[in-house]
C-alpha positions in Angstrom: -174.8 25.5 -19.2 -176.2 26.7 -16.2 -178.7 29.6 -16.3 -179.2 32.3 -13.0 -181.6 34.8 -12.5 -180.6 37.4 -10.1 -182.9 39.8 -7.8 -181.9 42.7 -6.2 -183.7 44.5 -3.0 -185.9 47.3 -2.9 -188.9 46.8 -1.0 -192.0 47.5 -2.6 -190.1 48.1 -5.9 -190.4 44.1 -6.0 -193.2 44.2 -7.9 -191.4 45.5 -10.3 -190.0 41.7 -10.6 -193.0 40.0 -10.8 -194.0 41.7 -14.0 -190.7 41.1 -15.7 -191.0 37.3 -14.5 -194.2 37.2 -16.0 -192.6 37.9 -19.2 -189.7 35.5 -18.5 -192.5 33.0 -18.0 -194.0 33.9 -20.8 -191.1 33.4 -23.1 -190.3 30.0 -21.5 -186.4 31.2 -20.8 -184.8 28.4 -18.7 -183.0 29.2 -15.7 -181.4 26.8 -13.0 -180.3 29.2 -10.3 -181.8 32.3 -8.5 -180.3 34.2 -6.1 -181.7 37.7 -4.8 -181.4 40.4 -1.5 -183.7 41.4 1.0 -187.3 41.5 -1.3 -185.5 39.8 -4.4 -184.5 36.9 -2.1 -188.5 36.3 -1.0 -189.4 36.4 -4.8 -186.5 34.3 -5.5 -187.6 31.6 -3.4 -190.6 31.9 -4.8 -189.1 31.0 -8.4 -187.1 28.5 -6.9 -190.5 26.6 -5.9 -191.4 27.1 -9.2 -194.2 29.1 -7.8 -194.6 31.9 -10.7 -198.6 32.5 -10.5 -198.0 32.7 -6.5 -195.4 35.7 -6.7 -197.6 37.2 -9.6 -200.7 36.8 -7.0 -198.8 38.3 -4.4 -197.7 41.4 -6.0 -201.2 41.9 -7.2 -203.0 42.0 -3.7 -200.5 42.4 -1.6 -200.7 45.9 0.5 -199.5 47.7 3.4 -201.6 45.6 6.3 -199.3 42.4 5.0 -196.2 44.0 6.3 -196.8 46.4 8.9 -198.8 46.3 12.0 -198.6 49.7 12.6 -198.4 52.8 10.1 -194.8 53.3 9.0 -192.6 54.7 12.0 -191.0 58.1 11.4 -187.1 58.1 10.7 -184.4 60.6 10.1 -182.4 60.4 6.6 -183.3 58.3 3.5 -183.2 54.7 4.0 -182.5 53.7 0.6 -179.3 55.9 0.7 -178.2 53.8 3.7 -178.7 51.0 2.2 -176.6 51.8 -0.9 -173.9 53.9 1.5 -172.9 51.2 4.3 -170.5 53.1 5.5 -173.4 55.9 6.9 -175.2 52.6 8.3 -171.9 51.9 10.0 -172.0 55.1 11.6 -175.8 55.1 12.8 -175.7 51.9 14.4 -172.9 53.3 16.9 -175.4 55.6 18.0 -178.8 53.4 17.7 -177.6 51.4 20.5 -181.6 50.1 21.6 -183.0 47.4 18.4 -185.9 49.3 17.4 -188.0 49.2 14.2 -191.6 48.7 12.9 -194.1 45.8 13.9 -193.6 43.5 10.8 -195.7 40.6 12.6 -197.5 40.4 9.4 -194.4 40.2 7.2 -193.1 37.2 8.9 -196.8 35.8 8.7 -196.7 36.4 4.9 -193.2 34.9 4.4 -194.4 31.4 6.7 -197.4 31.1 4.1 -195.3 31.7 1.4 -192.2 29.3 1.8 -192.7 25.9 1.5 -189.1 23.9 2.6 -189.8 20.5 1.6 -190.9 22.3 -1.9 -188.0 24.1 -2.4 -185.2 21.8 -1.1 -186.4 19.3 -3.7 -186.6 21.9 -6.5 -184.1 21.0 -9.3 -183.8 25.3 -9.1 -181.0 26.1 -7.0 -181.4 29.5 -4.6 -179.2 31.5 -2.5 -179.6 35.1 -0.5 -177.6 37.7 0.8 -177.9 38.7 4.5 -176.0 40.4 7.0 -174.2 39.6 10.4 -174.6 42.2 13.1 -172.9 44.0 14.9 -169.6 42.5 12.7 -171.4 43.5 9.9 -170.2 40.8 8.0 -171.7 39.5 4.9 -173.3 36.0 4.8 -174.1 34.5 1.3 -175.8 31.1 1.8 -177.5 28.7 -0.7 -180.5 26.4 0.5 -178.4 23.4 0.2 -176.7 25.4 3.7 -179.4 26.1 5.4 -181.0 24.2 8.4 -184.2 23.3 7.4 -186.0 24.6 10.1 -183.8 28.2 9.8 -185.0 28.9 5.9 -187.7 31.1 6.9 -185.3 32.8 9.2 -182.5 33.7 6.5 -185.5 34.7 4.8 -186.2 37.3 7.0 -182.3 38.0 7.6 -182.2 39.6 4.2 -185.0 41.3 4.2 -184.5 43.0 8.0 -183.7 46.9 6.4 -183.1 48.2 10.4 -183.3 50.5 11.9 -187.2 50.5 9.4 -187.2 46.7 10.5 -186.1 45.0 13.5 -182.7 43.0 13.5 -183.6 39.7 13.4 -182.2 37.2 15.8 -181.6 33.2 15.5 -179.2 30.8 16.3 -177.6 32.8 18.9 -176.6 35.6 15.9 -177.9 38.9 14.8 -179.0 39.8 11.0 -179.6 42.5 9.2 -180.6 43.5 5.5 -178.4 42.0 2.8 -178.4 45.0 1.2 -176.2 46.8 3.2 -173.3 44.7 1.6 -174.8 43.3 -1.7 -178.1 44.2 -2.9 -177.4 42.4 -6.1 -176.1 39.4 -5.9 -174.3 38.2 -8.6 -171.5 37.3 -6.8 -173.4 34.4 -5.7 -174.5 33.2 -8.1 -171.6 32.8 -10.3 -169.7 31.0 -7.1 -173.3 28.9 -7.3 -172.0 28.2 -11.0 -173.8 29.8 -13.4 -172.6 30.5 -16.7 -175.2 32.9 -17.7 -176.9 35.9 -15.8 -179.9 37.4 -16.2 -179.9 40.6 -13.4 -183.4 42.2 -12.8 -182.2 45.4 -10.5 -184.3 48.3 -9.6 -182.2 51.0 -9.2 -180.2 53.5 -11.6 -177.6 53.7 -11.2 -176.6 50.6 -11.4 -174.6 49.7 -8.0 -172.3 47.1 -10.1 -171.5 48.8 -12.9 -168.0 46.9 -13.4 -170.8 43.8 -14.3 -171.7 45.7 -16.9 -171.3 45.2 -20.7 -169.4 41.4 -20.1 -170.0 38.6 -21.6 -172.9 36.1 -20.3 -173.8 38.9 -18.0 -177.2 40.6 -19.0 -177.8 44.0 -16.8 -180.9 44.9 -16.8 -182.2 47.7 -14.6 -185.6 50.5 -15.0 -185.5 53.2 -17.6 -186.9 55.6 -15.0 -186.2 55.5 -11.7 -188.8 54.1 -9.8 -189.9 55.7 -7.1 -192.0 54.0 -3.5 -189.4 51.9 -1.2 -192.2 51.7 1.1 -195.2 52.6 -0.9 -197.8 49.3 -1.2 -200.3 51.4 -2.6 -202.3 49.4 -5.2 -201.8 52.0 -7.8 -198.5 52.4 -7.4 -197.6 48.5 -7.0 -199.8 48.5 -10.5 -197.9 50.8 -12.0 -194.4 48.7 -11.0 -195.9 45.3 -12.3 -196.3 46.7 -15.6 -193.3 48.7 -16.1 -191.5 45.5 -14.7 -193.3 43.8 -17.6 -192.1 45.7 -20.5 -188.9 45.6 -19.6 -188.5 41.5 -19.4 -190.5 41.9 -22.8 -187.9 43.9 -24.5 -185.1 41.7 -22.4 -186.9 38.9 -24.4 -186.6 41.1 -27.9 -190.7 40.8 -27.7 -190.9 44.5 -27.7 -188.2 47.4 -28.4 -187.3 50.7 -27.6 -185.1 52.0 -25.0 -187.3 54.0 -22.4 -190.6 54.2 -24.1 -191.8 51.1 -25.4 -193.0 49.7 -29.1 -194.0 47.0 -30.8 -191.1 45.9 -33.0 -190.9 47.6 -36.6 -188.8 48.4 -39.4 -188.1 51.4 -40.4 -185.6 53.4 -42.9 -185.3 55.9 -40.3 -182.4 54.0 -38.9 -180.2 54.6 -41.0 -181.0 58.0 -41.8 -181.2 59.2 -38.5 -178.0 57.9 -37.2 -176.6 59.6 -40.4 -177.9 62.9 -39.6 -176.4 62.6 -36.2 -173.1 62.1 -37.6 -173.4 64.8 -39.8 -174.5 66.9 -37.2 -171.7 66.3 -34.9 -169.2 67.1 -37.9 -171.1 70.3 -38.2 -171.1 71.2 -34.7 -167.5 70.7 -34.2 -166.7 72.3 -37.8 -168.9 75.7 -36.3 -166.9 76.1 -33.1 -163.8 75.0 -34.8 -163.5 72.4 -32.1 -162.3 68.7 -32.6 -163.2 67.4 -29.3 -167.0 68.7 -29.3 -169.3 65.5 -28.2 -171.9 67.4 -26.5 -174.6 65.6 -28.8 -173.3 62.0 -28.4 -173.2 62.5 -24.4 -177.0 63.0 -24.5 -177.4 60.1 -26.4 -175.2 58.3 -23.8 -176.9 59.2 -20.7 -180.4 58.9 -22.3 -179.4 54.9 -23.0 -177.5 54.8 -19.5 -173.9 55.2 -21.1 -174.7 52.0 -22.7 -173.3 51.1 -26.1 -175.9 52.2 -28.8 -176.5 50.6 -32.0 -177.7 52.2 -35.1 -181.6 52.1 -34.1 -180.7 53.0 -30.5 -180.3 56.3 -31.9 -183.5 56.7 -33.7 -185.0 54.9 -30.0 -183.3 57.6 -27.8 -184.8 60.4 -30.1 -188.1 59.0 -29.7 -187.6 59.1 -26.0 -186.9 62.7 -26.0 -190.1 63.6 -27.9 -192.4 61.2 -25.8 -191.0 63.2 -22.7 -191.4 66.7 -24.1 -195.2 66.0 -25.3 -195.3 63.8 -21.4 -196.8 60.4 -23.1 -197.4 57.6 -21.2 -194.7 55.1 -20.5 -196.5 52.4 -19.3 -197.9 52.1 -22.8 -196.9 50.0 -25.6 -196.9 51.8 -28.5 -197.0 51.0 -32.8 -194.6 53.5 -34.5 -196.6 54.5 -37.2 -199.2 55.8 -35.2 -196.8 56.9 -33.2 -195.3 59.4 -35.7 -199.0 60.3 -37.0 -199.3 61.6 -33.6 -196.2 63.5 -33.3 -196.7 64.8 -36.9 -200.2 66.4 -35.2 -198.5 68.1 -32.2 -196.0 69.6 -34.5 -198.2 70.6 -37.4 -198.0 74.3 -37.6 -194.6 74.2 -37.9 -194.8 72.5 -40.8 -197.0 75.1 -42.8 -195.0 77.8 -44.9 -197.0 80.3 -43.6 -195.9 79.7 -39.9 -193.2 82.1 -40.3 -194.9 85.0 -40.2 -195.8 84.5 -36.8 -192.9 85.0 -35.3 -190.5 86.2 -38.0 -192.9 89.0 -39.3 -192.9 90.3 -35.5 -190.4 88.5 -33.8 -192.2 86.3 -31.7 -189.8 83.7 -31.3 -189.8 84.4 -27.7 -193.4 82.9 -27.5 -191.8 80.3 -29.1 -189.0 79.8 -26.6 -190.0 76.6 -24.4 -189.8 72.8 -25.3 -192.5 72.1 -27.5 -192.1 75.4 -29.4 -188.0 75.5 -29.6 -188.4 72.2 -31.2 -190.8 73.6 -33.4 -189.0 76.6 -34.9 -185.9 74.1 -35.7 -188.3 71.9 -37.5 -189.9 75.1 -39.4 -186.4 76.5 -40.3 -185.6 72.8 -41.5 -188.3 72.5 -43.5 -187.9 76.0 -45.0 -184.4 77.3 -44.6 -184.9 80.5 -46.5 -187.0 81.3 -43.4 -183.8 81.4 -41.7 -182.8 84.7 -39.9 -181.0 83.4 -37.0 -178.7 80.7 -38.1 -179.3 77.2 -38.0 -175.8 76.4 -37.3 -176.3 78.3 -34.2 -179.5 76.2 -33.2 -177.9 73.6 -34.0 -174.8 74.0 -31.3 -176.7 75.8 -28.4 -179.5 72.9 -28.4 -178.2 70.0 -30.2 -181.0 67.5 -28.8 -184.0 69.6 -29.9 -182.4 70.4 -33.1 -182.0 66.5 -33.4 -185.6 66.0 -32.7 -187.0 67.9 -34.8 -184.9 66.2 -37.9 -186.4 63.5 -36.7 -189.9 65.2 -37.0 -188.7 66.6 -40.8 -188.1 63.2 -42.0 -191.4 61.9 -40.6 -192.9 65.2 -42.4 -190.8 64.4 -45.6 -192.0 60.9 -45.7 -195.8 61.0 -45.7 -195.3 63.8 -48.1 -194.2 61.2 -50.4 -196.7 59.2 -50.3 
């Protein structure tokens, strides 16, 4: 059975790869073919000459002086949206008749250091990239196996060519332009290259292949956030890429878990009960606006876990999620869940005292009350206490089912170290 990796384009968002290869390394995961566009295809060669600790090194010094001469020209319009919209390329190249584009001398300086032909022809990895023909602009998918030895480094620089930001590149009496204009993730490839099993590292939501997704043999993966800097080599933000890239092979790998935010794997009787109380609540909500087609709740689950299948603990996961963005933690962190809930059980601890009500049921001060962290709140206090209750929990419960599901969450973390 053979085993493919697959790399998608996105500039500086590459480094994003390197820290999910780093945990592919880590985890020793056996793979015979790579394929990637544009940036993926650079770090795919680079796996293909089995050169992990080079594309890890790269990532981690690499800045904007190894790909421009020149500071970043000025262009009209969002690249990346060309690049994901061809047919908008189409129309700007009938009008960008002159081949202009930034100075990338020290690109194509950084890609001759890098590849290393007689290496990678002899690798027992096999590679292939995406480019494009221009003007036809007609895809060209090409292994190594087809490539004049002397042209690699060219094809290499095919894919990558994002005009008008780069320059088309020209060899062998043809014109090329970025891969990613027809396929910036190449699976295609590299199931005609014959794998039987994919492993896809993209680095864009949405995903731009979503009929891929949820088959067989075919494992998706993509960022929980979007990630942000197409042309940003700041060392900062390159960091910040490299690690969430990281977590993300890691929980590909089942080393970690979680769905946006991160955590070190634990057990939990919260699984079952939450995804309980969401069923419940879903009954409830339909039974209070005598509706049997009410999924409000269940479509924030969805689109919080990228309208993914969830299993039972994706439930308790995508909670989480919700309460790690309202209090703004870090998600570059790994995190234990018992601390975790200690913490959340702090932000949250005035609504758990009896005495709370007063405060804004003695003279209605709900109001005050009335943003994230304090709606949350005043659903976990009327939880907790339900003779507190002047406003009708059913009510809360319809008009703002995921902060109602939060903090259920938060009442059985209460409920639990109670009993201890």
């Amino acid at each position: 059975m053979k085993k493919a990796i697959v790399l998608a384009g996105g500039g500086a968002k590459g480094a994003y790869q390197a820290g999910f290869m780093k945990a592919i390394d880590e985890s020793k995961w056996d793979y015979q073919i790579v394929t990637g566009t544009s940036i993926g295809a650079l770090n795919a060669c680079l796996l293909a000459q089995k050169d992990i600790d080079v594309l890890l090194h790269l990532w981690e010094t690499v800045d904007e002086k190894d790909i421009f001469s020149n500071e970043l020209p000025t262009i009209g319009g969002d690249l990346e949206t060309m690049l994901d919209q061809s047919h908008l390329a189409i129309s700007f190249f009938k009008t960008y008749v002159k081949e202009k584009g930034a100075d990338i001398t020290p690109l194509k300086y950084l890609i001759r250091r890098l590849l290393k032909e007689d290496v990678l022809l002899q690798s027992s990895i096999d590679f292939g990239l995406c480019t494009v023909r221009y003007p036809s602009l007609k895809p060209l998918y090409i292994t190594k196996e087809e490539m004049p030895r002397q042209h690699i480094y060219n094809y290499l620089l095919a894919s990558a060519s994002c005009f008008p930001l780069f320059p088309i590149h020209h060899f062998d009496n043809q014109s090329y332009i970025d891969g990613g204009y027809f396929d910036n993730v190449p699976i295609d490839l590299a199931l005609a290259m014959g794998a039987d099993e994919v492993l896809v590292i993209d680095l864009a939501y949405p995903v731009k292949h979503s009929h891929y997704l949820h088959r067989p043999s075919i494992h998706y993966t993509h960022p929980q956030i979007e990630l942000h800097g197409f042309m940003d080599f700041s060392r900062s933000s390159l960091d910040r890429l490299i690690r969430l890239g990281y977590l993300q092979g890691q929980k590909a790998m089942e080393k970690y878990v979680g769905n946006r935010y991160t955590f070190l794997p634990f057990q939990t009787s919260l699984f079952d009960i939450i995804y309980h109380e969401v069923l419940y609540t879903e009954r409830k909500i339909r039974e209070y606006t005598n509706s049997s087609s009410q999924d409000h709740l269940y479509q924030h689950f969805l689109e919080t876990h990228f309208q993914e299948p969830l299993m039972i603990q994706d439930y308790l996961y995508v909670i989480l999620d919700w309460i790690c963005e309202l209090m703004e933690r870090d998600v570059s962190y790994v995190y234990r869940f018992d601390i975790l809930t200690e913490d959340i059980l702090k932000d949250f601890q005035e609504y758990c005292q009896s005495d709370f009500s007063k405060v804004f049921l003695g003279d209605w001060h709900i109001v005050e009350h009335l943003n994230g962290r304090g709606l949350v709140g005043v659903i976990l206090h009327l939880l907790l206490y339900p003779e507190h209750d002047k406003i009708g929990i059913e009510r809360l419960m319809t008009l703002f089912d995921k902060q109602y599901m939060m903090a259920q969450l938060i009442k059985w973390l209460y409920i639990k170290k109670q009993s201890l």
